[in-house]
Each structure stands twice: as structure tokens, then as C-alpha cells.
C-alpha positions in Angstrom: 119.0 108.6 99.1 116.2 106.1 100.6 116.9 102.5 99.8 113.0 102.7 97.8 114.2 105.6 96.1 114.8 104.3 93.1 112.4 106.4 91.3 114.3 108.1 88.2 115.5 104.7 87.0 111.9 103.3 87.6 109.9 106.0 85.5 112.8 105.6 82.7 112.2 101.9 82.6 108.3 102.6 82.6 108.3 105.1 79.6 110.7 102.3 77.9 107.8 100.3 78.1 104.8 102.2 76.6 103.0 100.2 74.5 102.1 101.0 71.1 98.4 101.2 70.7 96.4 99.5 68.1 93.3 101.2 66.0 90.5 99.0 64.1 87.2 100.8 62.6 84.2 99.3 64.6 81.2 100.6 62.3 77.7 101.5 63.6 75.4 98.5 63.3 72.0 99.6 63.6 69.9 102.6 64.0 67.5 102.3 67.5 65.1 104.4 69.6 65.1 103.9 73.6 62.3 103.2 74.9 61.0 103.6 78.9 60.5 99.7 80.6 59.6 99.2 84.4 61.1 95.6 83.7 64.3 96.9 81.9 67.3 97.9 83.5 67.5 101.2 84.8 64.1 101.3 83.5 65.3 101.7 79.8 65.3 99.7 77.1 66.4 99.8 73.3 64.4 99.1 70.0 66.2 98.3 66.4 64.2 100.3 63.8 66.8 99.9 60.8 70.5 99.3 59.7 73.0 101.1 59.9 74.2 100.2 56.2 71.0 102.6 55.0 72.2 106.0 56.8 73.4 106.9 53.7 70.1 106.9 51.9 68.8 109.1 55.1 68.4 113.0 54.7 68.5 114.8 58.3 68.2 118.8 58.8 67.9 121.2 62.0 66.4 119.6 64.3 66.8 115.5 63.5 68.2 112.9 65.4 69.8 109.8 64.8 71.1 107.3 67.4 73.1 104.3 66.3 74.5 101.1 68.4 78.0 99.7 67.3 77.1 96.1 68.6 79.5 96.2 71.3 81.1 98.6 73.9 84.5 100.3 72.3 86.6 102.8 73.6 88.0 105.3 70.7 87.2 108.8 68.8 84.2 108.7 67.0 84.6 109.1 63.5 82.0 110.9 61.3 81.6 110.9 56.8 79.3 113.7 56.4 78.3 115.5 53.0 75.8 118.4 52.6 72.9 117.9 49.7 72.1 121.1 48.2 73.7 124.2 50.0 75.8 124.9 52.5 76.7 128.1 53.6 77.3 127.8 57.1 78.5 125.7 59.6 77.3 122.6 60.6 76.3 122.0 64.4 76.0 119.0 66.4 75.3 117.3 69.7 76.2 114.4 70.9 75.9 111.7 73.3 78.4 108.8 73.5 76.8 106.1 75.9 77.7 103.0 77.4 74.1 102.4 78.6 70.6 103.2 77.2 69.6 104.9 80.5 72.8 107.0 79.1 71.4 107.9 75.9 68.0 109.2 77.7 68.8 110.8 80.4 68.7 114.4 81.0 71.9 115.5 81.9 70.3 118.9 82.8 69.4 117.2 85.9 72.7 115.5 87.0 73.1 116.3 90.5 76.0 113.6 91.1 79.5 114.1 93.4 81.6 114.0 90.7 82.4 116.4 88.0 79.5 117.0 85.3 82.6 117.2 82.6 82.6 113.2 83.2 79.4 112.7 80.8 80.2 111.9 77.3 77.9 115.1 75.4 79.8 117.1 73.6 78.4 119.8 70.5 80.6 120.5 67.9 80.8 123.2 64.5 81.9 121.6 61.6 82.6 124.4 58.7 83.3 122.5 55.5 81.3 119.7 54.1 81.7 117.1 52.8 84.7 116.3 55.8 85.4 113.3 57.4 85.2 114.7 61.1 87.4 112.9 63.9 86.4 113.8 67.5 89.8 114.5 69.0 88.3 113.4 72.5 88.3 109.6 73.0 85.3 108.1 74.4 84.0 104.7 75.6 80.8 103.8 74.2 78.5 101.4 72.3 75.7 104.0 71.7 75.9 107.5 69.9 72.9 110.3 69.7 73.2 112.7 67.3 71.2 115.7 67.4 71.6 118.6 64.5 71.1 121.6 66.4 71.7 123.7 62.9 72.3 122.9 59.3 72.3 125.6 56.2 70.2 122.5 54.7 69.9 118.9 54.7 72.9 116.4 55.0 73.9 112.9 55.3 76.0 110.5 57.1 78.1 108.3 54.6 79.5 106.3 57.7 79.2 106.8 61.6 81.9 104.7 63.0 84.9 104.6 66.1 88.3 104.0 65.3 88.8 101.7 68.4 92.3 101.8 70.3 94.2 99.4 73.3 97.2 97.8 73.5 95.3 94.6 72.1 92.9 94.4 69.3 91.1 90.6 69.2 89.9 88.9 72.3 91.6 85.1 73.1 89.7 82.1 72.1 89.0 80.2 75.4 89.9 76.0 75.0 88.5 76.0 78.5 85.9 73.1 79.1 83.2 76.3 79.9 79.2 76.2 79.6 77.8 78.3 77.2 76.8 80.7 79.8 80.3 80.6 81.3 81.4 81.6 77.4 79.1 84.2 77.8 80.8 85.9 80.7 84.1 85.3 79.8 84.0 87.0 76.8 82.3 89.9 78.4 85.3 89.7 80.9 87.6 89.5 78.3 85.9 92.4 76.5 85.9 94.3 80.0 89.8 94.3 80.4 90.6 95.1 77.2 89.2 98.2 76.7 90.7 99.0 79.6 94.4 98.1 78.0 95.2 101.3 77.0 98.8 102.5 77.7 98.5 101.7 81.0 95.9 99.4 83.0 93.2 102.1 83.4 90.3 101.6 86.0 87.3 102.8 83.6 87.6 104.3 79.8 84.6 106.3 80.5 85.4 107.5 84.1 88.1 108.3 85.8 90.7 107.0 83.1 93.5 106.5 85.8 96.1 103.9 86.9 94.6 103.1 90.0 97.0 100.1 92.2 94.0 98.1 93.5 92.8 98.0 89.7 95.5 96.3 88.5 96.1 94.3 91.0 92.9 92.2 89.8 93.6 93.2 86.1 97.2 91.8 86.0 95.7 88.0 87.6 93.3 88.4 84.7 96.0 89.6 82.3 97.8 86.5 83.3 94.9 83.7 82.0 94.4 85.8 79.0 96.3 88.6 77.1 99.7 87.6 78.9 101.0 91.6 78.4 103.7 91.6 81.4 104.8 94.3 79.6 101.8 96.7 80.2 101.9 95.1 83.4 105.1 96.0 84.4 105.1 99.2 83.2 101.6 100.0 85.2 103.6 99.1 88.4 106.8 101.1 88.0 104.9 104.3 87.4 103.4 104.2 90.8 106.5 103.0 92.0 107.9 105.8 90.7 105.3 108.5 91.5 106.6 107.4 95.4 106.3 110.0 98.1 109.2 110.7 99.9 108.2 109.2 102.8 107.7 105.7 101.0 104.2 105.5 100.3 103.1 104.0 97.2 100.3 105.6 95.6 96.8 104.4 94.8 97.0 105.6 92.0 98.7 108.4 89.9 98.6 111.0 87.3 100.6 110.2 83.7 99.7 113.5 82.0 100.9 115.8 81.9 104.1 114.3 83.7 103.9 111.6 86.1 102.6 112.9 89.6 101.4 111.2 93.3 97.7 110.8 93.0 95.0 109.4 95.7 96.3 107.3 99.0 94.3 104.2 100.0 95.6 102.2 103.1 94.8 99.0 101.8 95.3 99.5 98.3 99.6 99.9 99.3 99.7 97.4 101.5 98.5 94.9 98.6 101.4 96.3 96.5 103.4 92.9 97.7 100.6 91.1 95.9 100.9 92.8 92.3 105.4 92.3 92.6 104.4 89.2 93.3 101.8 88.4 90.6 104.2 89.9 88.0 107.4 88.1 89.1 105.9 84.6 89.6 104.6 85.4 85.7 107.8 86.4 84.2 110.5 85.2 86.3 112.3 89.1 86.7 114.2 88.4 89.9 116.1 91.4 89.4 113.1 93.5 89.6 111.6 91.7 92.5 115.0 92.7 94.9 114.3 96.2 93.5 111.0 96.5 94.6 110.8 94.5 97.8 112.6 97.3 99.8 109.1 99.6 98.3 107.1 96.3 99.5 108.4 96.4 103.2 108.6 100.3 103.4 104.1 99.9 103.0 104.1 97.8 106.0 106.7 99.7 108.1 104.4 103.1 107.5 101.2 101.3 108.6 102.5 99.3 111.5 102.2 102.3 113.7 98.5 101.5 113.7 98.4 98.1 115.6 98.3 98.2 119.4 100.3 96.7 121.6 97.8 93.1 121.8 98.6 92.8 118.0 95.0 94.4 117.1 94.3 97.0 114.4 93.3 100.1 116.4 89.7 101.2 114.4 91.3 104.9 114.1 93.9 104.1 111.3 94.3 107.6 109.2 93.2 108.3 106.2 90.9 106.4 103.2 90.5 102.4 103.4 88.2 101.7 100.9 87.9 97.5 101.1 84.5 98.4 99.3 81.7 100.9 98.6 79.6 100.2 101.7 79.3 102.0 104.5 80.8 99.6 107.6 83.4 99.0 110.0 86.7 98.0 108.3 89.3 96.8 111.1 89.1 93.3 110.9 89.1 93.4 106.9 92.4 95.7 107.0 93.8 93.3 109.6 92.7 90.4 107.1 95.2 92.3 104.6 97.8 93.5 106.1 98.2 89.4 106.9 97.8 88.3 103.5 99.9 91.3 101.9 102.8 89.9 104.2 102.5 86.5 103.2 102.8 87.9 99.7 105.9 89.5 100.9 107.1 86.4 102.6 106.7 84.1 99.2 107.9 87.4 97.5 111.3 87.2 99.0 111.2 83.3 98.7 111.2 83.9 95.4 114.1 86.1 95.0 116.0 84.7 97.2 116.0 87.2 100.0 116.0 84.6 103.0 117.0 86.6 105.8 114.1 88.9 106.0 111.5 86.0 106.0 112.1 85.4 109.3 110.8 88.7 110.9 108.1 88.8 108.6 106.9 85.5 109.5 106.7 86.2 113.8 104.4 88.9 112.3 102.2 87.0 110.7 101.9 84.5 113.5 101.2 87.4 115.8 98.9 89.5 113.7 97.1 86.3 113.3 96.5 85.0 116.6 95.7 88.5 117.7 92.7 88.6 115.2 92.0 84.7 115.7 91.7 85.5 120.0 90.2 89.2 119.8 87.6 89.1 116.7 86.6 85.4 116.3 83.2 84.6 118.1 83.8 81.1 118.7 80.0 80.8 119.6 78.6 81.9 116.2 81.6 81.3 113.6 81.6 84.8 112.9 84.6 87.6 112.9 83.6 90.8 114.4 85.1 94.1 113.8 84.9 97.4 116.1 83.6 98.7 119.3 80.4 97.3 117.9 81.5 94.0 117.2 80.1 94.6 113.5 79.1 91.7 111.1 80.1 92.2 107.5 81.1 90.0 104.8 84.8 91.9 104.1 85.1 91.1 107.6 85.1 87.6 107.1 86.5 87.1 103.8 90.0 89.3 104.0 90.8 87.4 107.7 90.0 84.2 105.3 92.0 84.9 102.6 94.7 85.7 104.7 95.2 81.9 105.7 94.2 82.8 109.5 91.5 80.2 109.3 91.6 76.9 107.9 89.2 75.7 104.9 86.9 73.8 107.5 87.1 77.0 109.7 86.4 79.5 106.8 83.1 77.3 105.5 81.9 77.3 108.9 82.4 81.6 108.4 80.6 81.9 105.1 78.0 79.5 106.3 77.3 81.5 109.3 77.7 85.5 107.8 74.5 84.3 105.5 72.4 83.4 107.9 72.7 86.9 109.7 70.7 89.4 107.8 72.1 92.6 109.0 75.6 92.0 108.1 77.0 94.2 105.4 77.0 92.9 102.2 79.7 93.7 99.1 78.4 96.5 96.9 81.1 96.1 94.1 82.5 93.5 91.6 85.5 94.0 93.4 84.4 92.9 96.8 82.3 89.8 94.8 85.7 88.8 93.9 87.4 88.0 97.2 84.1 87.1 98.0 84.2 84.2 95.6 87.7 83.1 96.2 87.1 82.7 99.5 84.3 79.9 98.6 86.8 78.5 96.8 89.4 78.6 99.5 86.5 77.2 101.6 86.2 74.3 98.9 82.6 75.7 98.6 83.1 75.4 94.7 79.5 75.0 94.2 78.7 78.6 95.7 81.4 80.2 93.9 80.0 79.3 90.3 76.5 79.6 91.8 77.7 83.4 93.0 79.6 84.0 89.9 76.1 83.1 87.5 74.1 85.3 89.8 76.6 88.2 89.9 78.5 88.5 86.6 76.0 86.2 85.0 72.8 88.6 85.6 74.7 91.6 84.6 74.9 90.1 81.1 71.1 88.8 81.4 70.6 92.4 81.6 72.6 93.5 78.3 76.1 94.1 79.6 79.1 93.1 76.9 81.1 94.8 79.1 81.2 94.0 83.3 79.8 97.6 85.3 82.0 99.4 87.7 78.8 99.2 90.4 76.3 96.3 90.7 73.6 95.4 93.4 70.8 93.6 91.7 67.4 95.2 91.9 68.7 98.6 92.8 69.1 99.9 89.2 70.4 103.4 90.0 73.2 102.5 93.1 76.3 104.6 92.6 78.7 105.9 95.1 78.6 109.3 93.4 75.2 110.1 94.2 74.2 109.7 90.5 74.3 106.9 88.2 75.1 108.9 85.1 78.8 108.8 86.7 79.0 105.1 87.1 81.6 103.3 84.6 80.1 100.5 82.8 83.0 99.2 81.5 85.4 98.5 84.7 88.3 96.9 85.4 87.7 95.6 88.3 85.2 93.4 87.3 86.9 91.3 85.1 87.8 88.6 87.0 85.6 85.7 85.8 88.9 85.7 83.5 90.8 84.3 86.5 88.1 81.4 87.9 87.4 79.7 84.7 90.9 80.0 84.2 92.3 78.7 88.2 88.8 76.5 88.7 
């Protein structure tokens, strides 16, 4: 047996920790219409034209349509009270459209050319054959808007109640005693509202799309877990399934599979060698020495696989196998990955400070001085303040923010970075919430506090300018319709990765 293979023992303790979910009724607030806007995002916009409360006075027949906002974003099975007035002799058919957007409610998904599967949008038509019937969709959804078409009714009906029986792990957001401006409330409960529905029984990337475990997800999702909802069990759990889904070789997923069974999903370089980070975040919370000896042997086995990849001047050779993600943007990623593999071992380092495993700081440590001196005398342009990366000597801001991150520069050093990437307009930009989050903790390492809650009003901030009560998956303002699947329809609006405003109002 391998001295990480501990995975038996690890799934057992994971399924000992399943949470047990809680449901609330969220009940539709308001009936609305969308409405096309060149000045609204994604060029759609909503209008109110009645509550809710008055369905129930409403007659609708083949051919009506309803659409009704619930107030806020929810993930759960949409619940409908329906009764038929007069006769009813056949069944009832519907369509529907759960949305997290407006431009969701009025799109045409006869057009959806995207990468990913079409079975990702939210439509769905359903027979109903007795009436009157409370009818639960057995699919869950995340959504805050609903269009209901009749395609075909024996007469007229109504709806007594259109609601979503809401589930997570946690029901009620935190208060926040935090000193914050009423725009900084504004985000954080947006954040807070953001990880939540993601707290289902595991830390899931998107409720809407792709409903998975995925490791660089919760890395970000347990440091906001930690200022917040404090559930080290869901936590924990999250991280011993992929622990346990394991290859035999070592290699800690990205992300895995739980149903049917547990199973080895998608591999991203950089998203194993951060593993040392999320052991670390959860140990440092809850104290679980025990469980920190278990896992560092998994922690070290991440950087033994990748280490292969470094040439003999300590340099990341640009050919490393496989998917580095870093971000959605198109650029070259050595210098960031060499930026991580540093900072994932000084995780490790602290790591086995923490559990008292001594001995194997020392190794770990002549690495980190080497990998950093390599990067500091190979990719640092001491004549612009700027870290390069590839053949091309390529500007981007990952590349400067994961070497600073990593501790390779100093504060002084690092401001003198981030001052000097913005004044060169071709450099590659972050695409994601994700990236905007290093991003902003490096002003902060950089004691560039000032930019970091200027960045963090401009990013997160806008988003909720522009309706969002739950932080998108994708953002790049003024480009409405960016995805990385080719179509926007397939974009999560409700994503775990962008939650972390939790953390800086929290840590700043």
C-alpha cells in the first residue's frame, strides 16, 4: 500500500460527515415581463407588473404565460398549487424556464450554440394528469426567475402558490458586526448569499452549472467559510472525498464525481498543488492535528509528481503536461505556476509546523529558496519591475500576482510590480472573480489597501450595480456576453468562486 493511500478510511470518514440539508419555502414575490435595454445588462431588463399574492385571482389557458421573480436567487425544486376551474379531462402541460438572469428568461434556447452540453439550461415541460395537485419538480434548480408557458390545458386553471422549497446545509445568512459601508453591506451579503447556495452537501462550484466539488473552489470557499458560516464540517468532508477519489499514482483530483459512487474527475496542475493550502486552511481552523499527519504525505506526493517539470536552473519548463487553468484568458502561464508551486510549499512548510512534522521542513525550505531565486534571476526585469513569462517574455497580471503571493518579492518590491503591470496595456488581464481575488490580495500584500477596496467596489461592487444578489461565475465589465463556453446561456451566476469579499471585510 502507498503511504497516501489511505483512501477507504478517508471516503468512510467523508460519508460520516454528510450534512443534513435544510428546506425553507421562498414564495414568488412578484409577477414581471422582460423587457429589451441597450443600457441593461446583457441588454435585458425586468419590469414588475403585479404581485405575486394575486395569482390566485388569475385564470390562464393554452397558450398563457406567467413569469414570476422570488426576490432573490435560491437553489431548490420548484413547487407548484394548481387547480383546474371548470373541466378537466386531460392532462395538463407546461414549460418552463428557471433563470438566474433576465437575459435567461428571454433568450431563445433554440439558438444556443455553446461548448457545453445544451441539457445545462434550466427548461424543462412537464404533464401533470390530476388537478388540483400540488406538483414538485423532482429536478433541483438554481434560480430567482420562473416562466411558465401552458402549452395545453382541457380548460382554464390557476396557480394557488408558485414557490421553491430552498435547500443547503445552512438556511439564514450571518449578521456582519463589521465596521462596513453600506455598499460594503451590499456585497457582503451578496457574497454571503453566493456561498450559501452553494453549501449543499458538499462545497459545489455552481448550483446551476456544473454542480461539482471542484478543489480550487473550495479552496476560496472554505477562507470564506471560515469569516462566516464556520461549517468545518462540510469543509472537511469536501476535502477527504477528493482525497479519497486519489489516483493511484497520487494525484489529487480537481475535482470529482459523488454520484453515483465517488469517482476521479478533471486534473488541473495548479489546482493539486494548492491542495497544501486547503489542509492547511482547515487545520489552522479546527486544530485536527491528527488529520493534518494524514494528509501531508497526499500534500508532498502533489509536489513530488510535478517536480519533474522544473529544469535543471530551477525554472518551470513552459511544456508542463496537461490543463493549468490559473484563469480563463488565453496567456502564457509559467511564471504564475512557478508563483504556486512556491507558495503551495510554503503552505506545506507552515503545514508541517503545525503538526509537528519538523524533519521534512528542512528539504522543503532549500526548495523554496531555490525555486525562488530561480524566478527572481530568470523572470524579473529589473529595468521595468515587471515578471515575464515564456519564450516571449509575456506580460500578464497572474504573472505578477502568484510570484507575489508567493513571498518571492517583498511588499516594496511587489508595489513596484502592480504599479508597473498597469501601466502596460497589452498585458493580460484576469477574466474571472477568481483571478480578481489573488489580484486583490496581492494589493494588500503590497499595502496598496486603497486599490484593493477601490478594485473590490469596481469588481464585486458593479456586479451588484447591475442586479446581482448573487456574485457570477464570469465577469469583465462592458463585455455583457463573455463566457468561456462560447455562449453565455452556460455561464453560472451564482459561483463559488466569487465569494470572497466574505474574506477582505473579514481579514482587512
Amino acid at each position: 500500500m502507498n503511504h497516501w493511500d489511505q483512501r477507504a478510511e478517508w471516503l468512510r470518514r467523508a460519508t460520516s460527515l454528510k450534512p443534513e440539508l435544510k428546506h425553507w419555502a421562498v414564495n414568488a414575490q412578484a409577477m414581471i415581463e422582460c423587457e429589451k435595454s441597450d443600457t441593461a445588462w446583457q441588454k435585458t431588463t425586468v419590469r414588475n407588473v403585479g404581485l405575486a399574492s394575486s395569482l390566485s385571482d388569475m385564470k390562464f389557458k393554452t397558450g398563457s404565460r406567467v413569469i414570476v421573480d422570488f426576490g432573490e436567487t435560491v437553489v431548490g425544486r420548484i413547487r407548484l398549487k394548481l387547480r383546474p376551474e371548470g373541466k378537466n379531462d386531460s392532462p395538463l402541460r407546461l414549460q418552463i424556464i428557471a433563470a438566474e438572469l433576465p437575459y435567461e428568461v428571454d433568450a431563445d434556447f433554440a439558438d444556443f450554440r455553446g461548448g457545453l452540453s445544451r441539457s445545462w439550461l434550466q427548461d424543462e415541460v412537464v404533464n401533470i394528469d390530476v388537478l388540483p395537485c400540488v406538483y414538485d419538480f423532482p429536478r433541483r434548480y438554481s434560480l430567482r426567475y420562473l416562466k411558465i408557458d401552458v402549452l395545453a390545458a382541457a380548460g382554464e386553471i390557476i396557480f394557488d402558490e408558485i414557490s421553491v422549497i430552498a435547500e443547503s446545509s445552512e438556511e439564514f445568512l450571518p449578521d456582519s458586526s463589521l465596521p462596513l459601508s453600506l455598499e460594503e453591506k451590499r456585497i457582503d451579503k451578496v457574497a454571503l448569499r453566493t456561498l450559501r447556495n452553494c453549501m449543499q452537501d458538499v462545497f459545489e462550484d455552481g448550483p446551476k452549472r456544473d454542480r461539482r466539488l471542484w478543489l480550487g473552489d473550495l479552496r476560496l470557499q472554505a477562507k470564506a467559510n471560515r469569516h462566516s458560516f464556520r461549517r468545518f464540517d462540510v469543509v472537511e468532508r469536501s476535502l477527504l472525498l477528493l482525497a479519497a477519489a486519489t489516483d493511484d499514482e497520487g494525484r489529487v483530483p480537481a475535482c470529482v464525481y459523488t454520484e453515483p459512487t465517488l469517482r476521479h474527475g478533471n486534473d488541473i496542475t495548479d489546482y493539486s498543488l494548492l491542495l497544501s493550502d486547503v489542509v492547511l486552511d482547515l487545520i489552522e481552523a479546527t486544530d485536527d492535528i491528527e488529520l493534518g499527519r494524514q494528509l501531508f504525505p497526499l500534500v508532498c506526493r502533489q509536489f513530488e509528481l510535478f517536480r519533474p517539470n522544473f529544469a535543471e536552473n530551477g525554472l518551470l519548463r513552459d511544456d508542463v503536461p496537461g490543463w493549468t487553468f490559473i484563469d480563463w484568458a488565453e496567456f502564457n502561464k509559467s511564471s504564475a505556476l512557478h508563483g504556486i508551486y512556491v507558495y503551495s510549499l510554503k503552505a506545506a512548510v507552515r503545514l508541517a509546523e503545525k503538526v509537528g512534522l519538523l524533519v521534512e521542513c528542512e528539504s522543503l525550505q532549500q526548495e523554496i529558496q531555490h525555486k525562488s531565486e530561480s524566478l527572481r534571476r530568470l523572470l524579473y526585469d529589473e529595468s521595468c519591475k515587471l515578471i515575464v513569462s515564456g519564450p516571449d517574455r509575456e506580460i500578464s497580471y497572474a504573472g505578477q500576482v502568484w510570484p507575489i503571493l508567493a513571498g518571492i518579492f517583498s511588499p516594496d518590491e511587489a508595489k513596484e510590480i502592480l504599479s508597473a503591470v498597469e501601466n502596460v496595456p497589452e498585458a493580460v488581464r484576469p477574466r474571472t472573480p477568481y483571478m480578481y481575488h489573488h489580484l486583490v490580495e496581492a494589493y494588500f500584500y503590497a499595502g496598496m489597501d486603497d486599490k484593493a477596496s477601490a478594485l473590490i467596489n469596481s469588481y464585486w461592487g458593479e456586479m451588484v450595480r447591475l442586479g446581482a444578489d448573487t456574485f457570477w461565475e464570469v465577469f469583465e465589465p462592458g463585455n455583457d456576453f463573455l463566457s468561456p463556453y462560447k455562449e453565455a446561456l452556460s455561464n453560472s451566476a451564482c459561483h463559488a468562486w466569487s465569494c470572497t469579499p466574505i474574506c477582505f471585510f473579514a481579514e482587512h
